[in-house]
Every structure is written in C-alpha cells, then in structure tokens.
C-alpha atoms as one frame of an Amber mdcrd trajectory, in Angstrom:
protein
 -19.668  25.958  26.750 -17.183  26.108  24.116 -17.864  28.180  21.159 -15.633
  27.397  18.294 -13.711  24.882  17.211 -10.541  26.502  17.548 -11.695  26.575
  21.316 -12.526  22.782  21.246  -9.309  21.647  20.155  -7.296  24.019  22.638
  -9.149  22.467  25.175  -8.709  18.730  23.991  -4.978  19.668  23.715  -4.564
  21.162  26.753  -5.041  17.871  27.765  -1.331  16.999  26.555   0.359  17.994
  29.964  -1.233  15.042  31.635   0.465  12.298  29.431  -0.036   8.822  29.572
  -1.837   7.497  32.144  -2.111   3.537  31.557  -5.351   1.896  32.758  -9.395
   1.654  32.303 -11.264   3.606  35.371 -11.327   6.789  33.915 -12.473   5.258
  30.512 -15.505   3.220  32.311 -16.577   6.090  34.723 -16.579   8.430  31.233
 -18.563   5.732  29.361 -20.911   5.074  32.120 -22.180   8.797  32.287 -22.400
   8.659  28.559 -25.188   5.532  28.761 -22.153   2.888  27.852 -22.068   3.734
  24.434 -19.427   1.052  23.606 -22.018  -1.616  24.183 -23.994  -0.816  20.846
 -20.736  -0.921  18.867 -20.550  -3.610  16.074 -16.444  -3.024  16.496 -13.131
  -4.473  14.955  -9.807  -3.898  17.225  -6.943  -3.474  15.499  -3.557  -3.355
  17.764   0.121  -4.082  16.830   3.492  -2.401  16.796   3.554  -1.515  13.173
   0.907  -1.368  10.458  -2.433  -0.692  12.263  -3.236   2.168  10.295  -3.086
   0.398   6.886  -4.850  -2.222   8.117  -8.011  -0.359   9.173  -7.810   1.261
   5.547  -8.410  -2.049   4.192 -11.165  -3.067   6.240 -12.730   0.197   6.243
 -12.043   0.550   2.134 -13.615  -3.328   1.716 -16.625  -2.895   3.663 -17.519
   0.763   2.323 -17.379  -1.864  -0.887 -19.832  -4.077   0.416 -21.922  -1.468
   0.980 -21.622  -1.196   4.561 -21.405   2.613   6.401 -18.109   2.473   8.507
 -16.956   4.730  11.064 -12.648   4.553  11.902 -11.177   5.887  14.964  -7.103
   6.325  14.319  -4.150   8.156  15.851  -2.192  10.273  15.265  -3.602  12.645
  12.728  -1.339  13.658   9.270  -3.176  16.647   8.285  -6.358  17.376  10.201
  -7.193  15.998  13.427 -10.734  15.547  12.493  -9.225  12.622  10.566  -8.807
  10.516  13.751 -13.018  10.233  13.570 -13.798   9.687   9.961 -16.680   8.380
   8.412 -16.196   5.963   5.284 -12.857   7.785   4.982 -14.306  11.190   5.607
 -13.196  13.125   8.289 -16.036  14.526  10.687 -17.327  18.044  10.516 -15.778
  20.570  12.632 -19.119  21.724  14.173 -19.403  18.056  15.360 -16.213  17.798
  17.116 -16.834  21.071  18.985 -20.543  19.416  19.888 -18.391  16.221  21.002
 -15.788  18.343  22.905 -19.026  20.009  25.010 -20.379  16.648  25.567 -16.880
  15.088  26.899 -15.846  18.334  28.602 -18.290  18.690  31.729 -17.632  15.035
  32.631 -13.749  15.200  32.488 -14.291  17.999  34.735 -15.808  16.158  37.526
 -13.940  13.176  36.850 -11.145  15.283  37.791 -12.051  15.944  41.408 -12.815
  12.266  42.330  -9.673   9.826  43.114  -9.436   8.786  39.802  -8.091  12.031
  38.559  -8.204  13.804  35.435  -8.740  11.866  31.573  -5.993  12.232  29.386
  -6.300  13.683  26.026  -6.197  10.353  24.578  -8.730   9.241  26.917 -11.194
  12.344  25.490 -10.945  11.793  22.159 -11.605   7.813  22.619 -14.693   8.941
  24.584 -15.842  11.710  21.803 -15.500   8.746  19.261 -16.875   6.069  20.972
 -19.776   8.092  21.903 -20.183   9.353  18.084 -20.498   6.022  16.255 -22.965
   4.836  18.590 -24.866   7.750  19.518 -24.557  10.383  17.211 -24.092   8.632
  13.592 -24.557   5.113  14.612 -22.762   2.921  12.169 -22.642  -0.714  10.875
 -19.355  -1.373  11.857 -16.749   0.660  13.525 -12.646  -0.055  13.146 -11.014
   0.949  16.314  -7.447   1.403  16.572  -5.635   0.574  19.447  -3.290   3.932
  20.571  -0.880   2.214  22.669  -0.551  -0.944  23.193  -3.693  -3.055  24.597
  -4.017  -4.074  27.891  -4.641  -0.858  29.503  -5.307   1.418  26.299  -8.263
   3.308  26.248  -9.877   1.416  23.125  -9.675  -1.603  25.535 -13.343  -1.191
  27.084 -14.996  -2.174  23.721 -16.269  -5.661  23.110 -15.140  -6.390  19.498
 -16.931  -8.985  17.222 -13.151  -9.159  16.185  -9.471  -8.536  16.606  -6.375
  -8.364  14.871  -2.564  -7.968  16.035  -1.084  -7.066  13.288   2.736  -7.285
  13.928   4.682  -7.269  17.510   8.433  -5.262  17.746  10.441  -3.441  19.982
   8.357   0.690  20.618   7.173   2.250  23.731   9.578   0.002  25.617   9.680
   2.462  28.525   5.887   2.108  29.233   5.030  -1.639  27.682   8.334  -3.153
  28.379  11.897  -4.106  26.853  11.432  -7.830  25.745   9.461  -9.107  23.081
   7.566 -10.984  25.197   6.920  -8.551  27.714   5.462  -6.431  25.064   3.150
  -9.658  23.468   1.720  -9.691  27.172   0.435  -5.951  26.773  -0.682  -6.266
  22.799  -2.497  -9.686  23.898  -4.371  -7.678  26.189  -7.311  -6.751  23.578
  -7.973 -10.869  23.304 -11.480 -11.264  25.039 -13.546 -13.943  25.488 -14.863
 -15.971  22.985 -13.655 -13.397  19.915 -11.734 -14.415  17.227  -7.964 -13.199
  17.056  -6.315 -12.355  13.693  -2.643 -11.691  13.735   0.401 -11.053  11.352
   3.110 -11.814  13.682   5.405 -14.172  12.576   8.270 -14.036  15.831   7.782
 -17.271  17.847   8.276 -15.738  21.295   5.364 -12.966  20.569   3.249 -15.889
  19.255   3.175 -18.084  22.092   2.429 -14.963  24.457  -0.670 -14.524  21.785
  -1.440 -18.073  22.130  -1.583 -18.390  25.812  -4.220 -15.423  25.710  -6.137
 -16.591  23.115  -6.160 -20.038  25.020  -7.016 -18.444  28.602 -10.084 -16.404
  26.586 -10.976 -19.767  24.900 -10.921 -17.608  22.118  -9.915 -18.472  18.110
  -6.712 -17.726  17.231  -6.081 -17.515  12.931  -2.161 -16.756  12.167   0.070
 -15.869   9.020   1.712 -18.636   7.362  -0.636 -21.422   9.024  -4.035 -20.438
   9.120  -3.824 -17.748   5.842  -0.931 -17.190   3.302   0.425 -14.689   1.056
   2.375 -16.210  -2.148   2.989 -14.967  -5.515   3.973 -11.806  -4.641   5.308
  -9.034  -7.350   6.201  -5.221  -7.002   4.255  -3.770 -10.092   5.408   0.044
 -11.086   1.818   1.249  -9.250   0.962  -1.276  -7.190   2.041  -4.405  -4.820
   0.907  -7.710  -6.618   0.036 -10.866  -4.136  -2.200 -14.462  -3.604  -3.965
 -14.420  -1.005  -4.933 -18.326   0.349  -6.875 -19.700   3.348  -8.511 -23.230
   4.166 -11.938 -20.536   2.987 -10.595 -20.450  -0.804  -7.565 -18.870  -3.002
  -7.746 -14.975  -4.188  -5.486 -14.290  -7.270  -3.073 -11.514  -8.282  -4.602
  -9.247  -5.366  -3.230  -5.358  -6.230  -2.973  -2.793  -3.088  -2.043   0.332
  -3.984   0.074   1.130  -0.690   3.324   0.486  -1.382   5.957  -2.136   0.738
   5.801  -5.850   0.648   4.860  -5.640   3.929   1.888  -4.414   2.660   0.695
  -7.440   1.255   0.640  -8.516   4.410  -1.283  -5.906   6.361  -3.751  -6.710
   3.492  -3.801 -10.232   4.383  -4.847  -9.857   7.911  -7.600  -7.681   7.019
  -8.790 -10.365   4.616  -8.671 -12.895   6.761 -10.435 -10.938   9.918 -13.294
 -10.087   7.022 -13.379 -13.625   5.460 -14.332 -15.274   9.369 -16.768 -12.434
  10.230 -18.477 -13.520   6.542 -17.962 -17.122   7.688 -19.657 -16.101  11.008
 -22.371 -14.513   9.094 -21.809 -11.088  10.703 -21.486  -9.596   7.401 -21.401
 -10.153   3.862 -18.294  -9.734   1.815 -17.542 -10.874  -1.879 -14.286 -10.907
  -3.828 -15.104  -8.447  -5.849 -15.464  -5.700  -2.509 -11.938  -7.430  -1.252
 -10.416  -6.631  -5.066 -11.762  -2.820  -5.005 -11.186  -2.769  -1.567  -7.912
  -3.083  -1.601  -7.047  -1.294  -4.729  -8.803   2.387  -3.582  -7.226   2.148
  -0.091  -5.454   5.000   0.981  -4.087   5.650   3.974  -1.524   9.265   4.100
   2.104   9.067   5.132   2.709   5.594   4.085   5.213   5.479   1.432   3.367
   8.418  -0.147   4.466   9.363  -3.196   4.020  13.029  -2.805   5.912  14.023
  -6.443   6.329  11.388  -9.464   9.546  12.880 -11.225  12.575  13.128  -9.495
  10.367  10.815  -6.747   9.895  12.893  -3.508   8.038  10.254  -0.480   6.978
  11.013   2.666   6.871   7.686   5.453   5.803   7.751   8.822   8.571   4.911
   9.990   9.189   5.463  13.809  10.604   2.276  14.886  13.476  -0.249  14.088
  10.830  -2.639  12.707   9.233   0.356  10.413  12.550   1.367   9.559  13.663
  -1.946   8.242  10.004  -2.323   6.381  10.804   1.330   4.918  14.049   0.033
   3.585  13.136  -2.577   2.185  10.562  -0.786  -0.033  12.878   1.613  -1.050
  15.230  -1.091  -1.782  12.709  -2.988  -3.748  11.311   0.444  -5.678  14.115
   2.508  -6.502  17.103   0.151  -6.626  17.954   2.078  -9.509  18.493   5.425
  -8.085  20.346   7.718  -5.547  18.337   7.835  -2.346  18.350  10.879   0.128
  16.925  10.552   2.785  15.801  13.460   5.825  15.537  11.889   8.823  13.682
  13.330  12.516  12.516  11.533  15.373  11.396  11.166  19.039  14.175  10.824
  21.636  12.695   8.045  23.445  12.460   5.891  20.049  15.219   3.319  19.499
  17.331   5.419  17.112  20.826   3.220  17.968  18.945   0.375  16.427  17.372
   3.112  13.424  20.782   4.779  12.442  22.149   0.974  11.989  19.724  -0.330
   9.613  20.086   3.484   7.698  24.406   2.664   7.896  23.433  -1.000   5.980
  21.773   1.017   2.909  23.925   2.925   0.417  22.023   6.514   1.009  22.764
  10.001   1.933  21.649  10.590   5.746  20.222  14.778   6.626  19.448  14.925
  10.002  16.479  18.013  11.392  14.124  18.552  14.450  10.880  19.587  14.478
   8.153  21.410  16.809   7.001  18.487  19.190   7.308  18.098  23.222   9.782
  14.644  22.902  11.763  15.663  19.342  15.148  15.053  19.248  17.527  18.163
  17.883  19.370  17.464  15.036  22.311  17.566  16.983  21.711  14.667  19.355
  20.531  12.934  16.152  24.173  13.479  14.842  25.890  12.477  18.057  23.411
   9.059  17.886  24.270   8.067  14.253  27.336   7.290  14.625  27.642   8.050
  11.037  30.283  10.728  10.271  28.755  11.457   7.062  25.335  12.590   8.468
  24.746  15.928   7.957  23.073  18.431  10.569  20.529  20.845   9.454  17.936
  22.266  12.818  16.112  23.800   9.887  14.138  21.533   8.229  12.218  24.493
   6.270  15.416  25.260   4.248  16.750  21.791   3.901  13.215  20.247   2.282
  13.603  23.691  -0.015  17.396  22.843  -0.956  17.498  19.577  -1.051  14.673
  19.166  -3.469  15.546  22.097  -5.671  18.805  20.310  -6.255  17.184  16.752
  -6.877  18.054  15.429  -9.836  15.814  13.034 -12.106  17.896   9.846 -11.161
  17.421  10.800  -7.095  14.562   9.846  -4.443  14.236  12.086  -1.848  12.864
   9.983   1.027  11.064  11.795   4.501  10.743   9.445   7.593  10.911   8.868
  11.136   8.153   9.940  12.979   4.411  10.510  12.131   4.356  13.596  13.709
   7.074  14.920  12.015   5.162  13.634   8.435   2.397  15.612  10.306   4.595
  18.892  10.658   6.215  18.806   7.282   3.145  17.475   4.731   1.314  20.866
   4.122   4.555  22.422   3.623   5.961  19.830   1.481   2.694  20.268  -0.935
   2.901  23.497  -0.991   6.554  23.792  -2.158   5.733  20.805  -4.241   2.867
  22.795  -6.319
C-alpha cells in the first residue's frame, strides 16, 4: 500500500523503463478486473499528429459552458502531472491519484506474471483515468486523448459517441511508420463502428486512408473544407478572429484566445464534433457556450505568452508540421520584431526537416539539452542544423537568464521544440520572469 503521493508517482514512473509496448491485452485484462469501466463512459476521442491538446480545451471549455461536468484525460503534463486527469480544467487531488495508484498497482502486479507481461506507464495512468471518470467521479462526458497514435494506443478500448483526427504528419515514424499513409492507417485506427468521424486533415493521401476506415466501420465521416469551413479569418492583437460555416448554420467573427491560425482550425473541428452530437441529440449546445467556449480556453505551452513586454513565449512544437504551424504564428504576430529563438528536442524527432524550416525564417537559432531519457545534447543539435550560425549552450539555466536579461523591447524571445522540454523549463521561466 502506498502511502504518499510522492510514493505513487515513483511507482507510476518507475514504469518508464518498460517503454512502449503497442497493443490492447494488457489494457482489456486491466479493465476487466476493474468491472469494464470504459463501458459507462459517455467519451469523445481525440487523435492526430498535431493539435489534440487544443482541441480537447475547446470541447472541454464549450461544454463546461453548457453546463455539462467534463472530465479530460491528456499527455504529457506541463506543470503537474495531476493535470493529465482534470476535472472541468481542474487537475485532480493528489490524495486521489495516490488512491488511483493503489487501485491500479496490485493488478499490474499480477498482470506482470501472466504472458502478457507487465503494463506500461502509459498503460497505468489510462487505467487510473478511465477507472476515475466512471467510477470514482462519474462524469457527463469525458474527452480522451489519444497518446500515440490509435490503432493500438491504450485509449483505443473506449467506445466513443465521437471522434476526431485532428491533423495527420510525419512523428513517431519509427513505431507508426515513415509514409503518410502508413501513419493514416494507425490514426484511422480509433474509427469504430457506426461513430461519427471528425477530422482536420486536409492531405489527400491521409484522407483516403481515413475514408476507407470510416467506409469499412460504415461509419460518418465530416471533413474540413467540405463538410465544415473556416473563412474570414483575422489575427486580432489578443485573439485569432474566424467564421465558422457548416450545412447546420454560419457562426460569425468566432475569437479563440490560443494563438496560430491553425488554431482556428483546431477550433473548427471541435465545433463541428459538438454541433453533430447536438444534432444527434446527445447533448445540448448553443452559440452562445461555443462563443465563451472558445474565448476562456486555455490550454499551457501553446504559444504562451509567458511576458507581454519585450514578448517572451513558450511552444511545445515537436515536429516538422508543429514547427511550420509555430512559424507561421510568429510570422503572422511579430513580423515586426527580432525573433530569438532557444531551441531543444528529442533525438528521434525529425530535426533535418525542423532546422530547415528554422534556416527559411530570418531568426537567431540557441541550441540546449535538457534532463529527459531521449534529449538530444546541444551539440548533436549543432552538428544537425546545418546552420553555422547556431549557437551551442548545454546550459539552458544560464542561457534563458542571459538571453532574456539582454532582450530588448523590439525582440521576441521564442522557447520550442519539445513539450517536455516546455515541461522542464516553465517553473523556471516564471520564476525568473517574476
């Protein structure tokens, strides 16, 4: 029996050493011990390459409008991993994730002498949630978040009343794959039967994989640009400005307050999963909660303005696809000024690809590492930019400290590359920042 919480999360981590182990056995044997919690689940699935995260914000920030108590289950975490179960945008108590953890922990331990081995600590954590929001706090609807991507990801034993790809690029090639396509086929994977598909992604290769599915699972597939548009679309000083239009009606001068055009359309696909579930009459949801909604969503490391004046950001960009999206915000925001930019990553990310859309930009390029299992030094990040200007720094400590002491009113100081190293570096960064 574990006693604190401390001890709870040493034991969920310890976890780590297994890695990823793609498929569903352990998940169902778990989940059948627990009374198969995930069949009481009124769930959305949210899965994609890029822009999950803001995407369950939305949903979660529109129905907590509409009145309805929502429970989100996200990875990773930016500042507490007791965000990755949150209630209405709350993270959970840490007394209940130590009850979870002594709940989960006797059955991963006899999972682990049968055949089917050990869970992974991604495999836990889907368990402690799944098992919360229907048994603990049941809720009225649950956003799940798919950790990586579909087919065989342990989110993949729920029965959603809804789905939504949001976007399909090149990540995780080494375990989903190194075509497009290839990766579609593992994404598609969270299509079941009968249950209406949302998606955002716009590459015709991905979208025939996605139709195929949707077709073999006879289920409804509603796509960006044909089914739903976004138009009209204006960067305001505070806020992305868009129209949002479907065969259901036209919404005017929408504002989120998470900034990227892309945005706009990570909004748009949570409209459009909320406007056929209220078509469906699985829940009710005016304009009025998709106007709030979107404005007082939040979701941390997204082009996060973390100081106004000279403009310090923090974004969790880890791919070529986020990288581009990343650029093009700053592109669109700060045209006006002299972006720096501190760069860290994973090595098995594609940072060729990375380092090429940072050479396109006109910006100053400071290369660190940070404390994570797969980081790459600063060093091989040099080697990899091919950029001769790039400069080194394995401190990243005393480069945030310099480089923003230095900053001058007409400079951005931009942080990106990884989530976990937004993770690392946020608490620090606010407190040199206060």
């Amino acid at each position: 029996m574990l006693q604190s919480y401390e001890e709870a999360l040493e034991w969920i981590h310890s976890r780590l050493r297994l890695g990823i182990k793609p498929g569903l056995k352990r998940m169902e044997w778990m989940l059948e011990r627990l009374g198969n919690p995930e069949k009481e689940l009124k769930a959305i699935h949210v899965g994609g390459t890029n822009g999950k995260g803001s995407t369950v914000a939305y949903l979660r920030s529109i129905l907590n409008e509409a009145g309805f108590n929502v429970g989100t289950f996200t990875s990773p975490y930016i500042e507490q991993f007791n965000e990755r179960i949150s209630v209405n945008g709350q993270p959970i108590q840490d007394h209940e994730i130590t009850d979870l953890t002594n709940k989960i922990k006797p059955l991963a331990e006899e999972l682990e002498l049968t055949e089917l081995g050990s869970p992974t600590e991604f495999e836990v954590i889907t368990a402690m949630a799944i098992y919360y929001f229907a048994k603990v706090n049941p809720m009225d609807i649950t956003v799940i978040e798919v950790g990586l991507g579909g087919r065989f990801d342990s989110t993949n034993v729920i029965k959603p009343i809804a789905s939504i790809i949001t976007n399909i690029g090149m990540d995780h090639t080494q375990i989903l794959g190194n075509t497009i396509s290839k990766i579609a086929f593992e994404k598609a994977g969270i299509i079941k039967e009968n249950t209406p598909i949302i998606t955002c992604v716009k590459n015709e290769e991905a979208l025939a994989v996605l139709k195929d599915a949707a077709l073999e699972k006879n289920a409804m597939i509603l796509q960006i640009e044909k089914d739903f548009f976004v138009s009209d679309y204006h960067s305001l000083e505070e806020c992305e400005q868009f129209t949002y239009e479907s065969k259901l009606g036209v919404l005017l001068n929408l504002e989120v307050s998470l900034l990227g055009k892309h945005q706009t359309e990570n909004a748009a696909g949570a409209i459009a999963v909320l406007e056929h579930l209220n078509k469906s009459e699985l829940i009710h949801v005016d304009e009025n909660n998709i106007r709030v909604g979107l404005q007082k969503a939040y979701w941390p490391g997204r082009m996060e303005i973390m100081q106004e004046q000279p403009v310090v950001l923090i974004d969790g960009a880890h791919n070529p696809e986020g990288v581009q999206a990343f650029a093009n915000a700053l592109k669109q925001r700060f045209s006006d000024k002299k972006v720096k930019i501190i760069f860290s990553a994973l090595k098995d990310k594609d940072l060729t690809e990375m380092f090429a859309i940072f050479k396109a930009m006109d910006v100053e390029i400071y290369l660190t590492e940070f404390e994570f299992p797969r980081a790459a030094s600063a060093q091989e990040l040099k080697e990899l930019s091919n950029n001769p200007m790039a400069k080194a720094d394995s401190n990243w400590r005393e480069l945030m400290k310099t480089l923003i002491s230095s900053l001058e009113d007409d400079e951005v100081l931009a942080i990106t590359g990884s989530l976990y190293f937004i993770s690392t570096i946020k608490p620090f960064l606010k407190e040199i920042l206060t």
